[in-house]
DRENDO-1510 file (C-alpha; in Angstrom, 1 decimal, always signed):
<recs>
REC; n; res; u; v; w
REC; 1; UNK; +50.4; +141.4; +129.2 .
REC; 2; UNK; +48.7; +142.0; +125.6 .
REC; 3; UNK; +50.3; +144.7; +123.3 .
REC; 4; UNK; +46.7; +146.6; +122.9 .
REC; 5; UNK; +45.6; +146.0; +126.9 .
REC; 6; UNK; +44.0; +148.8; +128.8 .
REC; 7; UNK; +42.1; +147.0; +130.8 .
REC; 8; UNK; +29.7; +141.8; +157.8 .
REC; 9; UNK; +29.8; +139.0; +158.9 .
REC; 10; UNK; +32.0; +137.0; +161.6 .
REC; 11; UNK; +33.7; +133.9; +161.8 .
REC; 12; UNK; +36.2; +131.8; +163.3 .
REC; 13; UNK; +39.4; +131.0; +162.0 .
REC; 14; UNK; +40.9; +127.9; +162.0 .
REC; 15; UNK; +44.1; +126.8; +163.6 .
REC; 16; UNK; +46.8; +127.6; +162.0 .
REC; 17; UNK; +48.6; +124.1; +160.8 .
REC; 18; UNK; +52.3; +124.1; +161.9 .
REC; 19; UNK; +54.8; +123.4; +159.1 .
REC; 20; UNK; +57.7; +121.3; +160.3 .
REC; 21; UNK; +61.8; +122.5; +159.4 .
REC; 22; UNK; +60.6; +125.0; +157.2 .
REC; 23; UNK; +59.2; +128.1; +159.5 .
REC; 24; UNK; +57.4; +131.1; +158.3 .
REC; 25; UNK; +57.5; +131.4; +154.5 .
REC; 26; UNK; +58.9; +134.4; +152.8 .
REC; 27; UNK; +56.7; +137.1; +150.3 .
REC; 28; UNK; +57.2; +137.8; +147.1 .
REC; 29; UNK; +56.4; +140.4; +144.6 .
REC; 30; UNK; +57.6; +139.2; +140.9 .
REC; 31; UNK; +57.3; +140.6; +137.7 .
REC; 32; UNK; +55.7; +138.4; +135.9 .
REC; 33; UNK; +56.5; +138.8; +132.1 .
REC; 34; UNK; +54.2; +138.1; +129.3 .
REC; 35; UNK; +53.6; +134.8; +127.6 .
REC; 36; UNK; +57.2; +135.2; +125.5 .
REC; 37; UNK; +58.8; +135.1; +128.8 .
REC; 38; UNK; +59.3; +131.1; +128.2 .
REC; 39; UNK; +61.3; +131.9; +125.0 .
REC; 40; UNK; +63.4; +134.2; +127.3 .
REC; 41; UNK; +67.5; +133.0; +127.4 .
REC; 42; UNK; +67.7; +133.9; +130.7 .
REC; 43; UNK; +64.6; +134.4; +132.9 .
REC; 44; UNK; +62.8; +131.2; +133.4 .
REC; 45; UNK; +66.1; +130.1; +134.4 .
REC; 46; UNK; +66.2; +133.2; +137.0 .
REC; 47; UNK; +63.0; +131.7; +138.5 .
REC; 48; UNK; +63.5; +128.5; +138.8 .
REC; 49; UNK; +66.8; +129.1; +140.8 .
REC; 50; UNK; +64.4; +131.7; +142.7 .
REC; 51; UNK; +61.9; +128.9; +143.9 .
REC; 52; UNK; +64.7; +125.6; +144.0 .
REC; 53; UNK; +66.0; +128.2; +146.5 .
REC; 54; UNK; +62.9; +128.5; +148.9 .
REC; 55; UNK; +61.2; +126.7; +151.3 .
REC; 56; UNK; +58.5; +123.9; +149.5 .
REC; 57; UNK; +55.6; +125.6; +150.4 .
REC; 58; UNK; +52.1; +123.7; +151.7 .
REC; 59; UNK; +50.3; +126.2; +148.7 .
REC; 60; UNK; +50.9; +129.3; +146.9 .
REC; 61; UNK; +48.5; +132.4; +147.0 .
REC; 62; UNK; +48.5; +134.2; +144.3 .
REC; 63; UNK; +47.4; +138.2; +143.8 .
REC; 64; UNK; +47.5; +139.3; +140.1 .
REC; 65; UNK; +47.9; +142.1; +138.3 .
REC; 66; UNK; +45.6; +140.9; +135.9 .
REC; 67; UNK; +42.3; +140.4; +138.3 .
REC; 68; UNK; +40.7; +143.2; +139.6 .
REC; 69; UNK; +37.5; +142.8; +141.1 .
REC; 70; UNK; +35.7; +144.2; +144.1 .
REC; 71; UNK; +34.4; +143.0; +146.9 .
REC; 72; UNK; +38.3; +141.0; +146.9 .
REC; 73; UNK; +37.5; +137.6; +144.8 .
REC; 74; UNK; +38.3; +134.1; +145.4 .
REC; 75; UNK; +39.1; +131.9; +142.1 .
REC; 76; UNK; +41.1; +129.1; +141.3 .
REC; 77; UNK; +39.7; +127.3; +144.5 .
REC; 78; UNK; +39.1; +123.8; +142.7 .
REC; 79; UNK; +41.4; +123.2; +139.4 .
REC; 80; UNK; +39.8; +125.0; +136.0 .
REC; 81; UNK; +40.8; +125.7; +133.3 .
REC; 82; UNK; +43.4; +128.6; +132.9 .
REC; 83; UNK; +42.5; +132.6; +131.7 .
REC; 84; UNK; +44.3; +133.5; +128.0 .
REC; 85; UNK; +43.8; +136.9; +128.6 .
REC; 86; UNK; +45.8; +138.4; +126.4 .
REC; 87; UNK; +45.5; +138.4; +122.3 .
REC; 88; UNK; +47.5; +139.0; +119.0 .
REC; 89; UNK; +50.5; +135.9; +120.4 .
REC; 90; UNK; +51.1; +132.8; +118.0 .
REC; 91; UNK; +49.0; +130.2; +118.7 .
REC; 92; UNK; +50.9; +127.9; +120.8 .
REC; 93; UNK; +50.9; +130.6; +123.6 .
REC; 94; UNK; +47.2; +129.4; +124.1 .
REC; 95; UNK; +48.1; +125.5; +124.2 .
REC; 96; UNK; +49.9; +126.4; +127.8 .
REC; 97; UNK; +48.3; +124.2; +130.3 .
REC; 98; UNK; +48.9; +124.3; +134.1 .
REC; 99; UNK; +46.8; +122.1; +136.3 .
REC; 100; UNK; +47.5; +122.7; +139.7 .
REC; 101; UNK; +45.8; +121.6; +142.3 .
REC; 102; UNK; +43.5; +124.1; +144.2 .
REC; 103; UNK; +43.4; +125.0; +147.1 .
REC; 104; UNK; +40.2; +124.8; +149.0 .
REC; 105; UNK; +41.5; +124.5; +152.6 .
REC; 106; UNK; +43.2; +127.8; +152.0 .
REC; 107; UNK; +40.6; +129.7; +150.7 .
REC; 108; UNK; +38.6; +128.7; +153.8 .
REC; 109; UNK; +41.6; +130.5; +155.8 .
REC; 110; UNK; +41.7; +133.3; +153.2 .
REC; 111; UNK; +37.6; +134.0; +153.9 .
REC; 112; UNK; +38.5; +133.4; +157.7 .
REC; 113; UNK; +40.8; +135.7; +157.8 .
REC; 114; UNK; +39.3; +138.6; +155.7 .
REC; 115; UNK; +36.4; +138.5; +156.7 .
REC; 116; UNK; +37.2; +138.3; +160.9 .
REC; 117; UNK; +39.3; +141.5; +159.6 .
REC; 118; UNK; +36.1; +143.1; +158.7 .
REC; 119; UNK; +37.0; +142.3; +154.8 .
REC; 120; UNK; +34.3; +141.2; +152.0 .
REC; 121; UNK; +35.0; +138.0; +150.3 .
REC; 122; UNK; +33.5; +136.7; +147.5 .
REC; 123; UNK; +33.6; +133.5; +145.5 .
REC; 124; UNK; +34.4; +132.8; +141.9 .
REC; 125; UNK; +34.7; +129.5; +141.6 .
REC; 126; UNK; +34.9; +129.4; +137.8 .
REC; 127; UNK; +37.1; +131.8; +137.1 .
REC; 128; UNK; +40.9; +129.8; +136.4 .
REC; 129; UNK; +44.5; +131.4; +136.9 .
REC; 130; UNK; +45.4; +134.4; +134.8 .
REC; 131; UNK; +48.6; +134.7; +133.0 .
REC; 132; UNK; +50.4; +136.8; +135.3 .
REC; 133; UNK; +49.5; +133.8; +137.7 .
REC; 134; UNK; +50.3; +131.2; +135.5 .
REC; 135; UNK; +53.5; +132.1; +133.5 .
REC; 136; UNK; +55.7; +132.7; +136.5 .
REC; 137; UNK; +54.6; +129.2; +138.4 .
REC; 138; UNK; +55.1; +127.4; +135.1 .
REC; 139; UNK; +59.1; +128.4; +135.9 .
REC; 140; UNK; +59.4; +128.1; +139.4 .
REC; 141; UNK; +57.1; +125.0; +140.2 .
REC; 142; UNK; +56.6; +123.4; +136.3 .
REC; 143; UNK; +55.1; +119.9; +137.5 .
REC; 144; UNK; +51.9; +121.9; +138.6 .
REC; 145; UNK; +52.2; +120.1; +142.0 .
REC; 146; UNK; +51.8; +122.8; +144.3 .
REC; 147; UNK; +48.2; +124.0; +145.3 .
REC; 148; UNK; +47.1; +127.6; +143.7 .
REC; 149; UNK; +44.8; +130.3; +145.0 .
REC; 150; UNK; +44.3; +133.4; +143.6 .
REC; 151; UNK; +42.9; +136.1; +144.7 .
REC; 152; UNK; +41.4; +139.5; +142.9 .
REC; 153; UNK; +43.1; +143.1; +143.5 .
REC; 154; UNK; +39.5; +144.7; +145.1 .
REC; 155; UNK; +41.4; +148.5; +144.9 .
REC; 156; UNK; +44.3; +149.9; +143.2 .
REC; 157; UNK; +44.4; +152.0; +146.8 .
REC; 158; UNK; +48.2; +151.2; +148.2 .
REC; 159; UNK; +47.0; +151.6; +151.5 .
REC; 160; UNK; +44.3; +149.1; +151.4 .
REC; 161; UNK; +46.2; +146.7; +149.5 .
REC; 162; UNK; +48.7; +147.2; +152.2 .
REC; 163; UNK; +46.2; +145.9; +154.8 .
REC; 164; UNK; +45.0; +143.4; +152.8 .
REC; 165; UNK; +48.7; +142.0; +152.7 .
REC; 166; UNK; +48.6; +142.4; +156.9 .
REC; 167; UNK; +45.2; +140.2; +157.1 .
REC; 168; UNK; +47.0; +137.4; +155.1 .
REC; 169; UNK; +50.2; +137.6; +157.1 .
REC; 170; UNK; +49.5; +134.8; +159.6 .
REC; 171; UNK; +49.4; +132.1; +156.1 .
REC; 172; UNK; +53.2; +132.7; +155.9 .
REC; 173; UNK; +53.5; +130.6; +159.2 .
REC; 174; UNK; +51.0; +127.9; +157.8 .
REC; 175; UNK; +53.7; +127.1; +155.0 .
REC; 176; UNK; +51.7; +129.6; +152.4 .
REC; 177; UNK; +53.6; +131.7; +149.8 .
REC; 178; UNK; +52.3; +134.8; +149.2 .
REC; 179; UNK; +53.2; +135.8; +145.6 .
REC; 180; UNK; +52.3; +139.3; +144.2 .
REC; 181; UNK; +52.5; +139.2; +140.4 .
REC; 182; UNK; +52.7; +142.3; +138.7 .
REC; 183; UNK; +55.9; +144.2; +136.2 .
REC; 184; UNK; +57.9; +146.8; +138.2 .
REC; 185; UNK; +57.3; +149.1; +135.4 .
REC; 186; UNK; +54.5; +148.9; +132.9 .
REC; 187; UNK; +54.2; +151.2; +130.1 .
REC; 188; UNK; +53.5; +149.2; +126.6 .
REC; 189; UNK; +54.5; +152.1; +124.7 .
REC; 190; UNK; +58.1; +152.0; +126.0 .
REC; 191; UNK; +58.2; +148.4; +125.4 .
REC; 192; UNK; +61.5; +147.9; +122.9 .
REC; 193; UNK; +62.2; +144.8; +120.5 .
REC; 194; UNK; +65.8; +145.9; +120.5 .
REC; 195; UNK; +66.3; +146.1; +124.5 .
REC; 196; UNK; +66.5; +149.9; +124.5 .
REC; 197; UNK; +65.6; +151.4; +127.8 .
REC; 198; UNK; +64.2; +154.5; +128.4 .
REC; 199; UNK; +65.6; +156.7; +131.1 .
REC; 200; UNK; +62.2; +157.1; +132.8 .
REC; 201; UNK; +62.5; +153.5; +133.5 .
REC; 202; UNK; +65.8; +153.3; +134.6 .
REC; 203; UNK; +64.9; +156.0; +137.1 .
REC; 204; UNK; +61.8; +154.4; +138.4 .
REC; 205; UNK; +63.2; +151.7; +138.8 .
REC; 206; UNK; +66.5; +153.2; +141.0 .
REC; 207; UNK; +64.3; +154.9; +143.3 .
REC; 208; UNK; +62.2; +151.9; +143.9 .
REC; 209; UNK; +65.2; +150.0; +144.7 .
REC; 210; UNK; +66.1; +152.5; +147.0 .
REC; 211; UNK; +63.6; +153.1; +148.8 .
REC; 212; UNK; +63.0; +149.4; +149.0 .
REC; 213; UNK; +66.5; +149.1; +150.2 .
REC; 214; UNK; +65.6; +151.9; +152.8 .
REC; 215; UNK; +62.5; +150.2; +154.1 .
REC; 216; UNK; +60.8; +153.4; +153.4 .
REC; 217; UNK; +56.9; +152.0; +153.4 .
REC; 218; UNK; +55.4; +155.6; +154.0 .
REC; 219; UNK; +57.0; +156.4; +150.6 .
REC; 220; UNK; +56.3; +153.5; +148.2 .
REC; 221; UNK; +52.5; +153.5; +149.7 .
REC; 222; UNK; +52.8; +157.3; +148.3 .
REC; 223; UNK; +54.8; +156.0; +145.1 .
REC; 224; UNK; +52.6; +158.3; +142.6 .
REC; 225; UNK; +53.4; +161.4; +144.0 .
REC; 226; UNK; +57.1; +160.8; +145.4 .
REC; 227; UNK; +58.8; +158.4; +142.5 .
REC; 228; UNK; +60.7; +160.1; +139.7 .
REC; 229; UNK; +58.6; +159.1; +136.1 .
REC; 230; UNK; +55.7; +157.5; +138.4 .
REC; 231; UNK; +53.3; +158.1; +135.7 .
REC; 232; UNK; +55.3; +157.4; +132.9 .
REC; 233; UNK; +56.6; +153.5; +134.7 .
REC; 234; UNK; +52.7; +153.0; +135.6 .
REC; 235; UNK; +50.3; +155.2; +133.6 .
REC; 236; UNK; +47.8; +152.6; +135.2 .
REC; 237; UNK; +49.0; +151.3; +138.4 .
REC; 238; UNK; +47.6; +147.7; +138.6 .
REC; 239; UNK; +51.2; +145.8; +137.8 .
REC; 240; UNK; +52.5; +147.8; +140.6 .
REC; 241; UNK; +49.2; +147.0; +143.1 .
REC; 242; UNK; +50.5; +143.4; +144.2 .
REC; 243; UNK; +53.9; +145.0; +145.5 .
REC; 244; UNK; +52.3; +146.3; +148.1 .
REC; 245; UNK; +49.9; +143.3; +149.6 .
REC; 246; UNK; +53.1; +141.8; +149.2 .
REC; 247; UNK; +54.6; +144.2; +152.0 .
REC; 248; UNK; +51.6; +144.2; +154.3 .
REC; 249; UNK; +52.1; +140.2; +154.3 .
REC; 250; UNK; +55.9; +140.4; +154.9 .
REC; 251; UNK; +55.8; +143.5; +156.9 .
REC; 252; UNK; +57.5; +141.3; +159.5 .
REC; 253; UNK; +60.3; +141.1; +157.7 .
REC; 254; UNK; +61.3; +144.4; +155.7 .
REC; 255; UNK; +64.3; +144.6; +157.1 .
REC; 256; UNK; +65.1; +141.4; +155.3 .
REC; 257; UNK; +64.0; +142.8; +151.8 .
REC; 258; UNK; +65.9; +142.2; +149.0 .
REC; 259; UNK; +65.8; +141.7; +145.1 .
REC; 260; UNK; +66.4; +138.5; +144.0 .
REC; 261; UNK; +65.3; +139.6; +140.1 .
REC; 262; UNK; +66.6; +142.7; +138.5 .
REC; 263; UNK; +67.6; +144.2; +135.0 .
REC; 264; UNK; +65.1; +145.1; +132.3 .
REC; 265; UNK; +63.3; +142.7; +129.7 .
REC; 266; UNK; +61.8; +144.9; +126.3 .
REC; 267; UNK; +62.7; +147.7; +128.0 .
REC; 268; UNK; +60.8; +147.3; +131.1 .
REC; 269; UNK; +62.1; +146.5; +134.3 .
REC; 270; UNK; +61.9; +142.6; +135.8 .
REC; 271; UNK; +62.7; +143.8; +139.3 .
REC; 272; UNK; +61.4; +140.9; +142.0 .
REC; 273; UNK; +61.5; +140.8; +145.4 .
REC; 274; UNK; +61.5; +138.7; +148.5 .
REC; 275; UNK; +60.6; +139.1; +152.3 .
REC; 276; UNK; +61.7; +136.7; +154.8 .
</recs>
């Protein structure tokens, strides 16, 4: 996150690899914080607890706020070199380096999957991990030792994204994570040296904890028109995209849903969940 960003064919797919003592791995959505959020007191901390706390996962596949790109985009499949995109930070912001393995194996599964579903895939090969990708795993797995995929949001539509999220469901039993990365309210102009929060935030951010809470999918999928301060949390919805391929992967498991992350950071709210 910048201070001045906007911005047929069949196959078959192959066996499924079975993970031993570890079982179906949960989803996540988690907001992902800027660059700064490695200077934070409190919430790398709050991540790393989050991943020492899951199962060790075979790979991690990641869907970013911060890639949109249509027909849905494969990157990161071989290791490259990681996306600044974001401008105006101090310099050492763009020294981060984060090497993880890729994931090639996966994204074979990934274009199996899709693509059986009826789903255009494309290759990027060059195109390296984002920060929303990047800044998160740098808490929860820091040696870089965990294969990375990432994947492009290819709508903003809840309802695809939803079925998306279903496609990719059967990774979770192959040891995958499934990680959406976006901010559970995103609005720049509310965001608040002094950790002042507005009320619209506070109120978005009840009602999505709520509903949540209430397993209400009908509703969230309708978020713009049903949430209180929709368009003030998200006057562009991509950071709140990746919740919802993040619920059509863990669909399984909604009645296990719960927030792991919660509070606000520069006056926008941190709110993370997991499935499963």
């Amino acid at each position: 996150m910048s201070e001045s960003e906007s911005v047929r064919h069949t196959t078959v797919v192959p066996p499924v690899p079975h993970v031993p003592a570890s079982g179906r791995m949960p989803a996540l959505y988690l907001s992902h914080g800027a660059p700064p959020l490695a200077d934070d007191p409190v919430w790398p901390g709050q991540l790393a607890a989050w991943s020492a706390a899951l199962p060790r996962p075979r790979a991690v596949l990641m869907v970013s706020a911060h890639w949109e790109d249509a027909p849905l985009a494969l990157g990161a499949v071989r290791t490259v070199p990681l996306v600044y995109d974001f401008w105006g930070f101090p310099r050492h912001y763009y020294e981060v380096e984060y090497a993880a393995p890729g994931a090639p194996e996966l994204a074979e599964q990934v274009r199996a999957l899709l693509r059986t579903a009826g789903q255009p895939v494309q290759d990027v090969p060059d195109r390296g991990l984002d920060h929303g990708a990047y800044v998160p795993l740098v808490e929860m797995y820091p040696h870089a030792d965990v294969p990375v995929l990432q994947i492009s949001l290819p709508s903003l539509d809840p309802v695809a994204l939803f079925e998306v999220g279903r496609k990719l469901a059967p990774l979770r039993d192959a040891g995958v994570l499934i990680v959406g990365s976006g901010f559970f309210t995103h609005n720049l102009r509310a965001l608040s040296r002094d950790g002042q929060v507005a009320s619209v935030m506070t109120e978005f951010d009840a009602w999505g904890r709520e509903t949540l809470d209430a397993g209400e999918i009908d509703a969230l999928l309708d978020f713009e028109h049903r949430a209180p301060a929709a368009q003030a949390a998200h006057p562009r919805t991509e950071h709140f995209a990746p919740l919802f391929v993040t619920l059509g992967a863990g669909e399984a498991d909604l009645g296990t849903q719960r927030s792991v992350i919660d509070g606000f950071w520069m006056g926008l709210a941190k709110r993370s969940i997991q499935l499963g």
